[in-house]
N, CA and C atoms as a LAMMPS dump frame, in Angstrom:
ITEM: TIMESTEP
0
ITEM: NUMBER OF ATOMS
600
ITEM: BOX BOUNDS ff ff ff
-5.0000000000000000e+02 5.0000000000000000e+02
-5.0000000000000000e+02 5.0000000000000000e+02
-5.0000000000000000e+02 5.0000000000000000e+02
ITEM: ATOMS id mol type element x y z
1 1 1 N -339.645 -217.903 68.6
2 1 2 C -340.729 -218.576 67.909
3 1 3 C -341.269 -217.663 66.833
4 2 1 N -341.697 -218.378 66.008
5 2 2 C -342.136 -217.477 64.741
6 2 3 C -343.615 -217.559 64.35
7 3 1 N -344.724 -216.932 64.515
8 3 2 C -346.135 -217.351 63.972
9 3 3 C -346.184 -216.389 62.989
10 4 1 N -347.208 -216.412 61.98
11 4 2 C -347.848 -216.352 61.613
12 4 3 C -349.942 -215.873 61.822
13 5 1 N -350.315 -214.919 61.877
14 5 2 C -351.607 -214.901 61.903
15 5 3 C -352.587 -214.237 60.658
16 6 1 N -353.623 -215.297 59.964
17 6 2 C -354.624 -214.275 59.771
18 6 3 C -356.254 -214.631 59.504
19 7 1 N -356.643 -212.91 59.384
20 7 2 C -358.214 -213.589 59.577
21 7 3 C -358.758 -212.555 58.655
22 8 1 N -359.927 -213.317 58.149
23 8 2 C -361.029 -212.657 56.836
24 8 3 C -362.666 -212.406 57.631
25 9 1 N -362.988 -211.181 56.92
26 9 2 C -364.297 -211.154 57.583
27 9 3 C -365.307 -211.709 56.1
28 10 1 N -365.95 -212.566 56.117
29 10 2 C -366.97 -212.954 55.445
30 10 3 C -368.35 -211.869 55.397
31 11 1 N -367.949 -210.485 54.445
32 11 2 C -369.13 -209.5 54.777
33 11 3 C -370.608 -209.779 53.808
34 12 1 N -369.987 -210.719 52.912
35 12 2 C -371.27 -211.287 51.697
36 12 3 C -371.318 -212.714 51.678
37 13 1 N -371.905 -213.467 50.906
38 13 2 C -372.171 -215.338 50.766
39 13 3 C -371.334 -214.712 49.679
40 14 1 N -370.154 -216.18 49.376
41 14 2 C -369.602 -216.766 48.621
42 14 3 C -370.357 -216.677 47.491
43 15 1 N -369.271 -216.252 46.097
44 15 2 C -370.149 -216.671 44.951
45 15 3 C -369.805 -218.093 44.398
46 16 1 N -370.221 -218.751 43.357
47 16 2 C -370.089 -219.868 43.157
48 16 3 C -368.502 -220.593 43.038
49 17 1 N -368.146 -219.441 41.997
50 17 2 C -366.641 -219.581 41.384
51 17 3 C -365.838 -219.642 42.988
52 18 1 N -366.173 -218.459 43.576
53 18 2 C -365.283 -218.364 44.722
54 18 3 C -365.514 -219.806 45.834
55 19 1 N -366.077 -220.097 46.109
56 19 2 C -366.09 -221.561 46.639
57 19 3 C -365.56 -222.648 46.115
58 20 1 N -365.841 -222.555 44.489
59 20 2 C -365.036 -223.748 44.168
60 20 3 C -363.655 -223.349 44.055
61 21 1 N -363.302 -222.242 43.553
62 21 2 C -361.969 -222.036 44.348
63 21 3 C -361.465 -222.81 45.204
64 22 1 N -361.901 -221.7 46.532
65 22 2 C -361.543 -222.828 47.67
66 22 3 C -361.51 -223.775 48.241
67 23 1 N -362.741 -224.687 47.455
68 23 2 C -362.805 -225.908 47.61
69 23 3 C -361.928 -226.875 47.012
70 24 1 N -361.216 -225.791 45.99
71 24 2 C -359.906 -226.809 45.652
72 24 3 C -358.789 -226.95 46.443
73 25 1 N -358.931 -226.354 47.408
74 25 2 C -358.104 -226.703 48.282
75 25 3 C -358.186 -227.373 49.649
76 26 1 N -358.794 -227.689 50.044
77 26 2 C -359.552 -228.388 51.31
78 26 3 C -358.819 -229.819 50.443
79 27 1 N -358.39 -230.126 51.935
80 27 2 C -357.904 -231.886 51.795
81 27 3 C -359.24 -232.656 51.21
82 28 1 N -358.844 -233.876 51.145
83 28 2 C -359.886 -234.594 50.269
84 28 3 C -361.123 -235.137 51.357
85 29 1 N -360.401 -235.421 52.564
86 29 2 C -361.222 -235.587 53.758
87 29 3 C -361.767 -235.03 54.259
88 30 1 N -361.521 -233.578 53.999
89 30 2 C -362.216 -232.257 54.821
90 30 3 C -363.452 -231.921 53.899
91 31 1 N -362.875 -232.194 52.015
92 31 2 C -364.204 -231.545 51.005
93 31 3 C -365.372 -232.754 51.572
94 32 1 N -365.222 -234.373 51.563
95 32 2 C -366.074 -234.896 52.143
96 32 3 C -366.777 -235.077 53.327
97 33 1 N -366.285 -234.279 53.828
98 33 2 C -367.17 -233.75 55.664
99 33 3 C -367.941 -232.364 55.002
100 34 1 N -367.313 -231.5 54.368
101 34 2 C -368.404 -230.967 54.117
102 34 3 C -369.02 -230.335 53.357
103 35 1 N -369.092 -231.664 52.889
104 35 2 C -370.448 -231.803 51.595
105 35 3 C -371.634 -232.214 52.17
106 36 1 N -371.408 -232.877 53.333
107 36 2 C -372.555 -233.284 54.666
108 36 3 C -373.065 -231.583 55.605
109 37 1 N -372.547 -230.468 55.24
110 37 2 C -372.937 -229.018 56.185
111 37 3 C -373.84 -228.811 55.171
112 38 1 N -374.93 -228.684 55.439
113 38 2 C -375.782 -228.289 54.573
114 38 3 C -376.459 -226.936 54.561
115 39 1 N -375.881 -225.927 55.366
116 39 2 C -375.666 -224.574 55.277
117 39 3 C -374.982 -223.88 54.547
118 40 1 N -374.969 -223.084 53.586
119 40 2 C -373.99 -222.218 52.572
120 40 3 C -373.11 -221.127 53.642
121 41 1 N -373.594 -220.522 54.73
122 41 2 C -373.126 -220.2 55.353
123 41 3 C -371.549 -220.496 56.152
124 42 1 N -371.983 -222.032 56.86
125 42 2 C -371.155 -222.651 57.334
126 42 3 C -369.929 -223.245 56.323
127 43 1 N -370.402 -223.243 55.34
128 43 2 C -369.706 -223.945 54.359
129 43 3 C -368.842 -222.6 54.032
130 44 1 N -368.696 -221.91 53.695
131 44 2 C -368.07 -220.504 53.244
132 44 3 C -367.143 -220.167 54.869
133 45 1 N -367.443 -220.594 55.96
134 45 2 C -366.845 -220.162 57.242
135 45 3 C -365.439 -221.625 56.62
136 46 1 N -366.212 -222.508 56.326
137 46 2 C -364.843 -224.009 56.387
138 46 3 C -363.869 -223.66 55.484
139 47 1 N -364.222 -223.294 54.233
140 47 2 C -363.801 -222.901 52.758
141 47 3 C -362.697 -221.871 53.221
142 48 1 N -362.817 -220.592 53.779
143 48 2 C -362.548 -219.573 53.871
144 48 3 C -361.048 -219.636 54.922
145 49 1 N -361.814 -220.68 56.297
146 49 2 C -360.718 -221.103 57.183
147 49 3 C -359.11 -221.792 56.422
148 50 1 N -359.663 -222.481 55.488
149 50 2 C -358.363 -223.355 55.305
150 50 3 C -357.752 -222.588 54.092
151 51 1 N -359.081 -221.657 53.477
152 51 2 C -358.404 -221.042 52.091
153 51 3 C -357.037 -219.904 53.424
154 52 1 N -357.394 -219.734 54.166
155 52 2 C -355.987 -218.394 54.78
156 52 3 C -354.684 -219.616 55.037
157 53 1 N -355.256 -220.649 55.759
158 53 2 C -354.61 -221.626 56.083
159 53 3 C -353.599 -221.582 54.617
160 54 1 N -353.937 -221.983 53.647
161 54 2 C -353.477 -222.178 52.366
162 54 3 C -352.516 -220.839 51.926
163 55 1 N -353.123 -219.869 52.003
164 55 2 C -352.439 -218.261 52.102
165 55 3 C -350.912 -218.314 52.626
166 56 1 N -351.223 -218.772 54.042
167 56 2 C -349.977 -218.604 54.987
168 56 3 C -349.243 -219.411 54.818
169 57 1 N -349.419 -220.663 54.435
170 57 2 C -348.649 -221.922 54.33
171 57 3 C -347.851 -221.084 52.536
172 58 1 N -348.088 -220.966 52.138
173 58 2 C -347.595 -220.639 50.733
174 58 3 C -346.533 -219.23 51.035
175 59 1 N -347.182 -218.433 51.822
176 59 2 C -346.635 -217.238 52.164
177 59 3 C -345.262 -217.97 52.633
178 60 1 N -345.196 -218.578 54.156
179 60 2 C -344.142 -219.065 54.283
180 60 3 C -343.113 -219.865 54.487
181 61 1 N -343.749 -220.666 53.17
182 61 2 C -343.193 -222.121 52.75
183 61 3 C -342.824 -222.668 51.186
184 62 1 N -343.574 -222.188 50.198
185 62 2 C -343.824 -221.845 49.154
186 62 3 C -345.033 -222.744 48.685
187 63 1 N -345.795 -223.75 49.74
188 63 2 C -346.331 -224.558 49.574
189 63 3 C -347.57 -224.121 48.368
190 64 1 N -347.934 -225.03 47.472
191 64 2 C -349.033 -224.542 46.366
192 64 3 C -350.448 -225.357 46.737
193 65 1 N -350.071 -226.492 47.755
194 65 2 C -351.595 -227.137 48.358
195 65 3 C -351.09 -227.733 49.688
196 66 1 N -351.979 -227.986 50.07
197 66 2 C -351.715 -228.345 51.789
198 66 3 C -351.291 -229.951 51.671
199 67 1 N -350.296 -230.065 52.612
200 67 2 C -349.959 -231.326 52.826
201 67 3 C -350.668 -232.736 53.796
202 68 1 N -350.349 -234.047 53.42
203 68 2 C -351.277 -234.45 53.996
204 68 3 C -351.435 -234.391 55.477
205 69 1 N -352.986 -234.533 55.962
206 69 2 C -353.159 -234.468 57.082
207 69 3 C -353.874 -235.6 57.574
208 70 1 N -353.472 -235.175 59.268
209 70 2 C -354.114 -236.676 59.838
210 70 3 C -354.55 -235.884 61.511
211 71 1 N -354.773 -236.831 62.348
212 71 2 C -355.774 -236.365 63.426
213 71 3 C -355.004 -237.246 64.61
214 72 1 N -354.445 -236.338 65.526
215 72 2 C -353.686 -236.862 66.951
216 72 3 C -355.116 -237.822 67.557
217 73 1 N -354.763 -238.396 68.449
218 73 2 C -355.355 -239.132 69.257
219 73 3 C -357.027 -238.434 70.09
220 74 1 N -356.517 -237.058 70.086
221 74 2 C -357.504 -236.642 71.107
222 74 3 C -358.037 -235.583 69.564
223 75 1 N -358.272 -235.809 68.356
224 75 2 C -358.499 -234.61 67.266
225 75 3 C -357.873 -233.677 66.778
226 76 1 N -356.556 -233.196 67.34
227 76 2 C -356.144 -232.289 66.654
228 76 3 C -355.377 -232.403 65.228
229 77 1 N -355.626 -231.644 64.25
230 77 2 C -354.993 -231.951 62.941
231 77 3 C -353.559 -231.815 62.737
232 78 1 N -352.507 -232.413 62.03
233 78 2 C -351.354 -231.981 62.077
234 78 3 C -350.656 -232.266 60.81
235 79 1 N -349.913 -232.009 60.592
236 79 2 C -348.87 -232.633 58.882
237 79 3 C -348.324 -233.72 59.491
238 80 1 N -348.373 -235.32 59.153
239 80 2 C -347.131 -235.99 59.354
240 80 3 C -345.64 -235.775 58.665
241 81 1 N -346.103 -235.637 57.707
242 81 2 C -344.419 -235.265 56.58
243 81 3 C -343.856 -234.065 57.096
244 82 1 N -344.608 -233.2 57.785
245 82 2 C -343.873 -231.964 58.393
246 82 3 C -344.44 -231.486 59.826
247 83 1 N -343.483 -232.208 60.761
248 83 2 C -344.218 -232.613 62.34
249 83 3 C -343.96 -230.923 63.084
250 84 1 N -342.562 -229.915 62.623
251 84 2 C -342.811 -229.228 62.791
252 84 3 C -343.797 -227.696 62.512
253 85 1 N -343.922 -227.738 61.626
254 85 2 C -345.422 -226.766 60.994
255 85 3 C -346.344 -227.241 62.128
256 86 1 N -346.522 -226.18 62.721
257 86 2 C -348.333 -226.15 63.678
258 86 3 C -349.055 -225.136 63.213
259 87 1 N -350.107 -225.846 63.252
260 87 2 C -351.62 -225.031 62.625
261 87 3 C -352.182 -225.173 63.588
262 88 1 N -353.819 -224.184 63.528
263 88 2 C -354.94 -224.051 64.448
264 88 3 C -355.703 -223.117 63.317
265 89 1 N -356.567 -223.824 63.452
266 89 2 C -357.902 -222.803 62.525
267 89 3 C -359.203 -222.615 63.502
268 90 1 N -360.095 -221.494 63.293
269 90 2 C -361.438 -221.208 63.779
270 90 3 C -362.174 -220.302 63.283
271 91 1 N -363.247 -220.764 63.222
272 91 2 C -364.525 -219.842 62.484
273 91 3 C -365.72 -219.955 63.382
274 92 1 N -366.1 -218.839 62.57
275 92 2 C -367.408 -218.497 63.334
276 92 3 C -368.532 -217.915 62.876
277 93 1 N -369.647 -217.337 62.977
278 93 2 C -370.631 -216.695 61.836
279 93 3 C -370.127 -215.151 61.825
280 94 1 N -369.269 -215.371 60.018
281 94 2 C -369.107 -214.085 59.579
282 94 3 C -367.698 -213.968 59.277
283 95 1 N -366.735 -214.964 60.419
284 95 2 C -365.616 -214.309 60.108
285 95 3 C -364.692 -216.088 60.149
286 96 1 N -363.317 -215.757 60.039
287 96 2 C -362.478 -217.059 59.826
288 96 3 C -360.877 -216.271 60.406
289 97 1 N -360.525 -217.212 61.435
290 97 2 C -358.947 -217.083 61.733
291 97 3 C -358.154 -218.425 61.125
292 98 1 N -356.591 -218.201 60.574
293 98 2 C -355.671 -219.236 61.065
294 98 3 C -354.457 -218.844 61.514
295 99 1 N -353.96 -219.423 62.129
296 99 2 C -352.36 -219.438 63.019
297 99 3 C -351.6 -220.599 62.578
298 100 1 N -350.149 -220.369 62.216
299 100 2 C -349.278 -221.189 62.038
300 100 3 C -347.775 -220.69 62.663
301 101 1 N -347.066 -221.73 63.044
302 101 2 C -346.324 -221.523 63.892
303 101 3 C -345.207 -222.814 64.016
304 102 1 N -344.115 -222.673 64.473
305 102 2 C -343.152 -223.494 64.447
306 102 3 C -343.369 -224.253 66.122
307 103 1 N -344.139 -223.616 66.417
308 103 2 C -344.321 -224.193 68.598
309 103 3 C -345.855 -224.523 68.11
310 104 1 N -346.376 -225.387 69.408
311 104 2 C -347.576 -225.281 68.881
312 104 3 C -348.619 -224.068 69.129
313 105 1 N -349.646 -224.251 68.533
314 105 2 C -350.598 -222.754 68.531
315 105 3 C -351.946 -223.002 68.946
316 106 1 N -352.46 -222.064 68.973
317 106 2 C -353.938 -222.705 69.362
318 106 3 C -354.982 -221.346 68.814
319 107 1 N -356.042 -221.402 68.41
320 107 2 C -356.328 -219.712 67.686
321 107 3 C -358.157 -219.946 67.982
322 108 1 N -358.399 -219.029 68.359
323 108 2 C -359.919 -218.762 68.072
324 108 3 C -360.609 -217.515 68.143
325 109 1 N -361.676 -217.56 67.327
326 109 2 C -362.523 -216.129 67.034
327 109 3 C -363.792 -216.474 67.053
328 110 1 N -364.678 -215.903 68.059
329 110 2 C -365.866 -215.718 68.175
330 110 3 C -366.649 -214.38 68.13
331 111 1 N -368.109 -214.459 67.171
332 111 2 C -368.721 -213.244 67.011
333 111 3 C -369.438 -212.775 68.757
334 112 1 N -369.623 -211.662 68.808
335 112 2 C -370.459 -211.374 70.126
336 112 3 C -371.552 -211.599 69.895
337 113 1 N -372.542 -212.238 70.853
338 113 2 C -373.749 -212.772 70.581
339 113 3 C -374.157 -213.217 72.128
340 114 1 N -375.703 -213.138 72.352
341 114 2 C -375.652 -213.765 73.23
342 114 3 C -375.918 -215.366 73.429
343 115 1 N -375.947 -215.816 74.508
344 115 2 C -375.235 -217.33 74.996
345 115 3 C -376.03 -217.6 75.893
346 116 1 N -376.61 -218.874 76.168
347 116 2 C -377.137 -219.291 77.447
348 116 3 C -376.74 -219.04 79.193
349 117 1 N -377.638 -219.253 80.149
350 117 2 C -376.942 -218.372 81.221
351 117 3 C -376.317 -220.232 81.357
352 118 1 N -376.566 -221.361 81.057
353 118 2 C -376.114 -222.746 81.117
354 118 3 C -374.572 -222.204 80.382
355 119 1 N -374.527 -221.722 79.821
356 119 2 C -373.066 -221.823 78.958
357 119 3 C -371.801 -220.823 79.599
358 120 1 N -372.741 -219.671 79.729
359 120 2 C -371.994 -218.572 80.733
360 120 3 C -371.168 -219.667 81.951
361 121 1 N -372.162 -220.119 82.774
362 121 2 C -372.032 -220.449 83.546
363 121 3 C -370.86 -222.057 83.917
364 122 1 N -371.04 -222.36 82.938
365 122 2 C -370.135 -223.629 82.163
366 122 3 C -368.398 -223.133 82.271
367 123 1 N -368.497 -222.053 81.191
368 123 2 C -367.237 -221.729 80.825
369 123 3 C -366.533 -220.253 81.547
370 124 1 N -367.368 -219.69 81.53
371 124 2 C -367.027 -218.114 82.806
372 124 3 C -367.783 -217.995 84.058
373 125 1 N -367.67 -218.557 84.778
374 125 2 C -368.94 -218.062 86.114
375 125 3 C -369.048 -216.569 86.527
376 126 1 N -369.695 -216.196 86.21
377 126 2 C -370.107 -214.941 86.709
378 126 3 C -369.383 -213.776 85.911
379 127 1 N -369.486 -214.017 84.584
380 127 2 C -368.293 -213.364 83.523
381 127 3 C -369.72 -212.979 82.554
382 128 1 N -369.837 -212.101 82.061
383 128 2 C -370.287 -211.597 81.141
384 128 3 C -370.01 -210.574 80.278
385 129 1 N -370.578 -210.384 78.813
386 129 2 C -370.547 -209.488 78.117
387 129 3 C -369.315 -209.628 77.354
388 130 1 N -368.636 -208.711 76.802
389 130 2 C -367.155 -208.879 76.509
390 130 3 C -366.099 -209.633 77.997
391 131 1 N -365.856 -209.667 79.056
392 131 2 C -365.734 -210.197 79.66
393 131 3 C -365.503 -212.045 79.535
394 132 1 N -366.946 -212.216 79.051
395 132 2 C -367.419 -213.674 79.01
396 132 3 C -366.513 -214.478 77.82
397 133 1 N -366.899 -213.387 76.479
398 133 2 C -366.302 -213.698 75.147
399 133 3 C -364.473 -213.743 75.026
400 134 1 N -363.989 -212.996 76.168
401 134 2 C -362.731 -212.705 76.249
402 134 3 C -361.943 -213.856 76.605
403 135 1 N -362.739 -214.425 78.15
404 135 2 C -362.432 -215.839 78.349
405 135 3 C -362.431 -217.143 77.535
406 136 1 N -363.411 -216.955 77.399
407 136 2 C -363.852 -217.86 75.723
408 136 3 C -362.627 -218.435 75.218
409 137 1 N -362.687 -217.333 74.219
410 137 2 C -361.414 -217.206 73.354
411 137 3 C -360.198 -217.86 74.206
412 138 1 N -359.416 -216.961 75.025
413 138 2 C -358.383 -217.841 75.784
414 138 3 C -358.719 -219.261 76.028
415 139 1 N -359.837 -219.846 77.053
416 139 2 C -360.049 -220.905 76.844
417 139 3 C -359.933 -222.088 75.648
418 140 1 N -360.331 -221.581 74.317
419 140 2 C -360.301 -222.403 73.268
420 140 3 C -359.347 -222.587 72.864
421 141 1 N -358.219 -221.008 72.931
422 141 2 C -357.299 -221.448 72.475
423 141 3 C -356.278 -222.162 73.03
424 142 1 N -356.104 -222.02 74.297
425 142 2 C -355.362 -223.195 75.164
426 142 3 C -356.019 -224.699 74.73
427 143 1 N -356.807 -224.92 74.75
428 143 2 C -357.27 -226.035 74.712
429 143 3 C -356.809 -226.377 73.368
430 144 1 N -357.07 -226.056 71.943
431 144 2 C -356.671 -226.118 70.462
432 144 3 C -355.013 -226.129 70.245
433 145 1 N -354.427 -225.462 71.474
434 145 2 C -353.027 -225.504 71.594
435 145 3 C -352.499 -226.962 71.893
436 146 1 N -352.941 -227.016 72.865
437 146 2 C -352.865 -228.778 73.458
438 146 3 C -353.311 -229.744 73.501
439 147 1 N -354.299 -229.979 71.949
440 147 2 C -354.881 -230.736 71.702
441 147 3 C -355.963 -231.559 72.748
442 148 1 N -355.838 -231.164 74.012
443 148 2 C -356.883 -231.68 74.491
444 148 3 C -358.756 -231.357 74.672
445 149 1 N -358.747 -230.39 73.541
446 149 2 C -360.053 -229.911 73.256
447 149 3 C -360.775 -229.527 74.015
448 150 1 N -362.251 -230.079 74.371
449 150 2 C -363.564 -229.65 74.83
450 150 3 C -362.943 -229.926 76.309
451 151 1 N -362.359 -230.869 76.734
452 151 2 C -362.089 -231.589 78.017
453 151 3 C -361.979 -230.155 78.747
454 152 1 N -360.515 -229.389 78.192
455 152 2 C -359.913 -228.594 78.519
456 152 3 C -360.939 -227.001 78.709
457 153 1 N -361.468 -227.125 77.844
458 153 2 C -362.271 -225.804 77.873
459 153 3 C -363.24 -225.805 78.626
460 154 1 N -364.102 -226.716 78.955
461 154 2 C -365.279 -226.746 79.777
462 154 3 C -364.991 -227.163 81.64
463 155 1 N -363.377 -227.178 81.617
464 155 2 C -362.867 -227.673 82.987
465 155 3 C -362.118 -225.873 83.466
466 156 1 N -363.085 -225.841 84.539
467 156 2 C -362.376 -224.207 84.776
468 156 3 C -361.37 -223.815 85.719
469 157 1 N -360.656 -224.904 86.223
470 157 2 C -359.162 -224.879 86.712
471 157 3 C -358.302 -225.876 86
472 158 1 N -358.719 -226.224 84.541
473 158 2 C -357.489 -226.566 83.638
474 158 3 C -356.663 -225.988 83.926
475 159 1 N -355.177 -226.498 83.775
476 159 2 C -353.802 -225.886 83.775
477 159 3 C -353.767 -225.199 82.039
478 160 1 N -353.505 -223.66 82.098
479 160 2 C -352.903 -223.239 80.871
480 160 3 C -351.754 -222.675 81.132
481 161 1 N -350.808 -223.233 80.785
482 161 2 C -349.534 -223.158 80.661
483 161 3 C -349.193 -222.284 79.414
484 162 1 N -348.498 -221.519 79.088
485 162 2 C -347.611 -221.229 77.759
486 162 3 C -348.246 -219.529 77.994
487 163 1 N -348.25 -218.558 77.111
488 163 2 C -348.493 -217.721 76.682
489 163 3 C -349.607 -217.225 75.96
490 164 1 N -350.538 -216.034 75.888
491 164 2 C -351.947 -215.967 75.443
492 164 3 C -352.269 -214.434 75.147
493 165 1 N -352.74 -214.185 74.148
494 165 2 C -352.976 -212.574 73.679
495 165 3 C -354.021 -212.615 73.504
496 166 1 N -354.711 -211.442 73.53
497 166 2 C -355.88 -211.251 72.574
498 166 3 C -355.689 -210.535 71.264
499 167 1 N -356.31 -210.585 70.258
500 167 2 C -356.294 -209.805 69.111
501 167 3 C -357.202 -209.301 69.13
502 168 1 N -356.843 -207.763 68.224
503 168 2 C -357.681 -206.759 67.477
504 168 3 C -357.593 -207.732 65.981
505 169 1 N -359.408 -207.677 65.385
506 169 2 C -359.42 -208.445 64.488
507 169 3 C -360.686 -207.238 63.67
508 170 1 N -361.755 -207.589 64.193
509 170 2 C -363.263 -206.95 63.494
510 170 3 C -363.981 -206.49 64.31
511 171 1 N -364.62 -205.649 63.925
512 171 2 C -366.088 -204.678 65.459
513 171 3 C -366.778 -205.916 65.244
514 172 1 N -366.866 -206.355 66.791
515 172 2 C -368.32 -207.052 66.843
516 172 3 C -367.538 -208.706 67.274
517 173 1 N -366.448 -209.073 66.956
518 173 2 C -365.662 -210.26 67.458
519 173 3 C -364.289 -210.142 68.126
520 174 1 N -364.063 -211.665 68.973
521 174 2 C -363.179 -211.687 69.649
522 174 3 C -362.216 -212.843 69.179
523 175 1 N -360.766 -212.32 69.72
524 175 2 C -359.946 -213.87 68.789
525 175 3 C -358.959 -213.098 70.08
526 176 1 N -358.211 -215.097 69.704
527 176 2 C -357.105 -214.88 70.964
528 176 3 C -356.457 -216.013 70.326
529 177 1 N -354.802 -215.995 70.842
530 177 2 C -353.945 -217.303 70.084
531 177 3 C -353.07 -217.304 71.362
532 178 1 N -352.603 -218.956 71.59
533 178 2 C -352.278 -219.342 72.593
534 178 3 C -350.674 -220.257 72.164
535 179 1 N -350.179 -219.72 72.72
536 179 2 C -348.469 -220.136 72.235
537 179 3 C -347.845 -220.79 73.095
538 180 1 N -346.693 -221.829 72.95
539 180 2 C -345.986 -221.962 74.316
540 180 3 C -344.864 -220.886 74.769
541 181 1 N -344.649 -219.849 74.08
542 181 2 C -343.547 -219.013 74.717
543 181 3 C -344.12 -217.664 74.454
544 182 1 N -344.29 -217.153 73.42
545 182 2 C -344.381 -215.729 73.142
546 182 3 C -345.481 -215.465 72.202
547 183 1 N -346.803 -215.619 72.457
548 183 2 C -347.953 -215.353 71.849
549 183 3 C -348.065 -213.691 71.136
550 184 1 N -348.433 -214.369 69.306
551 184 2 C -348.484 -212.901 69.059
552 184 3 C -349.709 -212.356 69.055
553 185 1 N -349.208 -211.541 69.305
554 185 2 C -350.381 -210.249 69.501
555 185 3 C -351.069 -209.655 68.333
556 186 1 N -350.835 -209.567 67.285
557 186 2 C -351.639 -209.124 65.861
558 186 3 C -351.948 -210.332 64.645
559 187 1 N -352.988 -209.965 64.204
560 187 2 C -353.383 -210.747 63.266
561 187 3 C -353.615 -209.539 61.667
562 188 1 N -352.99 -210.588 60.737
563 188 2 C -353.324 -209.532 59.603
564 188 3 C -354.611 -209.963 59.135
565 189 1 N -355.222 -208.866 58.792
566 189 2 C -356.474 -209.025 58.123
567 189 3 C -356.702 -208.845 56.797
568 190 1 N -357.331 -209.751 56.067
569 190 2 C -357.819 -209.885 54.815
570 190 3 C -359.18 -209.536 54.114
571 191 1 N -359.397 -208.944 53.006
572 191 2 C -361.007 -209.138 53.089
573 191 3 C -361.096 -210.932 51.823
574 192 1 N -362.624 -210.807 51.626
575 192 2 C -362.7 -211.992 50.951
576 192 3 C -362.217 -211.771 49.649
577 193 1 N -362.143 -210.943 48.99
578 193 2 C -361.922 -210.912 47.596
579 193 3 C -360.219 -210.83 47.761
580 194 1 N -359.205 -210.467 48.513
581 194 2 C -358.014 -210.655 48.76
582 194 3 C -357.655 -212.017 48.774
583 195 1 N -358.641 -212.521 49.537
584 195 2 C -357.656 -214.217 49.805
585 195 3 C -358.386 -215.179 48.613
586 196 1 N -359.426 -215.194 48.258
587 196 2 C -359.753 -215.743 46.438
588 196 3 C -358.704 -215.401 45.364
589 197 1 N -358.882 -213.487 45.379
590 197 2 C -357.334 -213.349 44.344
591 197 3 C -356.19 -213.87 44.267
592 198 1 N -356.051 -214.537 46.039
593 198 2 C -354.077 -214.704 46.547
594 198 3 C -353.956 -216.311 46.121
595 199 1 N -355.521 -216.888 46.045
596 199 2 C -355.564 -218.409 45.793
597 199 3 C -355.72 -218.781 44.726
598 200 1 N -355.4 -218.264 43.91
599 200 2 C -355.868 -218.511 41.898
600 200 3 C -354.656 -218.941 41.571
């Protein structure tokens, strides 16, 4: 199996140019979802996600814009014109992963922060600290792997089947990608002014 990983740390707000940049690339369905986030923040986490998305797909495909997309049954996004290409994107405050892959993938990155003892308790029982965030991550990404989403993550004897790493990404966050055979283990990292330059 062959993936692909990478992730940008968002260390400043977007300048203007640089958003619309990336906003030229966001499907047409995705720029109209969010034009409804009415955070500059969040908006620079969406921008940023699909601008690597866009990176990698070009890196190794020669693709110059993303192809169309559509939404499985239970949400997950996929190419119809190209059923094998799998994606998984995730963001979070500050930073942005994507994974692409010929199997499917599943990818997520969360900042450390703290969390309700309701949420702890939801998704890790009796798991805290890095610990808590570690699970997390695996959790999401199994779940983003197999399209069965929230179901999957908030059920704590889901079956995860396939393969699961964690990554070294940024001080202060956690990311993990979930494969069906051989999960990779590294993610390349970008800063923001790298993946604006790589998208012009």
């Amino acid at each position: 199996m062959s993936s692909a990983l990478l992730a940008v740390r968002l260390e400043r707000p977007l300048m203007e140019e640089e958003a619309a940049r990336l906003r030229n690339f966001l499907p047409e369905e995705r720029r109209l979802r969010l034009a409804r986030v009415l955070r500059p923040e969040k908006q620079a986490q969406v921008l940023c996600a699909y601008g690597l998305l866009n990176r990698v797909l070009r890196e190794r495909y020669g693709w110059r814009k993303l192809p169309v997309m559509a939404l499985e049954l239970q949400g997950k996004p996929y190419f119809p014109e190209y059923p094998s290409v799998q994606f998984s994107l995730s963001h979070t405050d500050g930073a942005a992963i994507a994974g692409v892959s010929d199997e499917p993938i599943g990818v997520d990155i969360e900042k450390y922060r703290r969390v309700s003892a309701r949420l702890r308790e939801r998704l890790a029982p009796g798991a805290t600290g890095e610990r808590f965030f570690q699970d997390w991550v695996r959790r999401e990404s199994f779940a983003k792997r197999t399209g069965r989403g929230i179901a999957d993550l908030m059920e704590s004897d889901a079956p995860q089947e396939g393969a699961f790493a964690l990554l070294q990404t940024f001080p202060g966050y956690f990311a993990g990608a979930a494969c069906t055979d051989a999960a990779p283990d590294m993610a390349r990292l970008c800063s923001l002014e790298e993946l604006v330059e790589f998208l012009r």
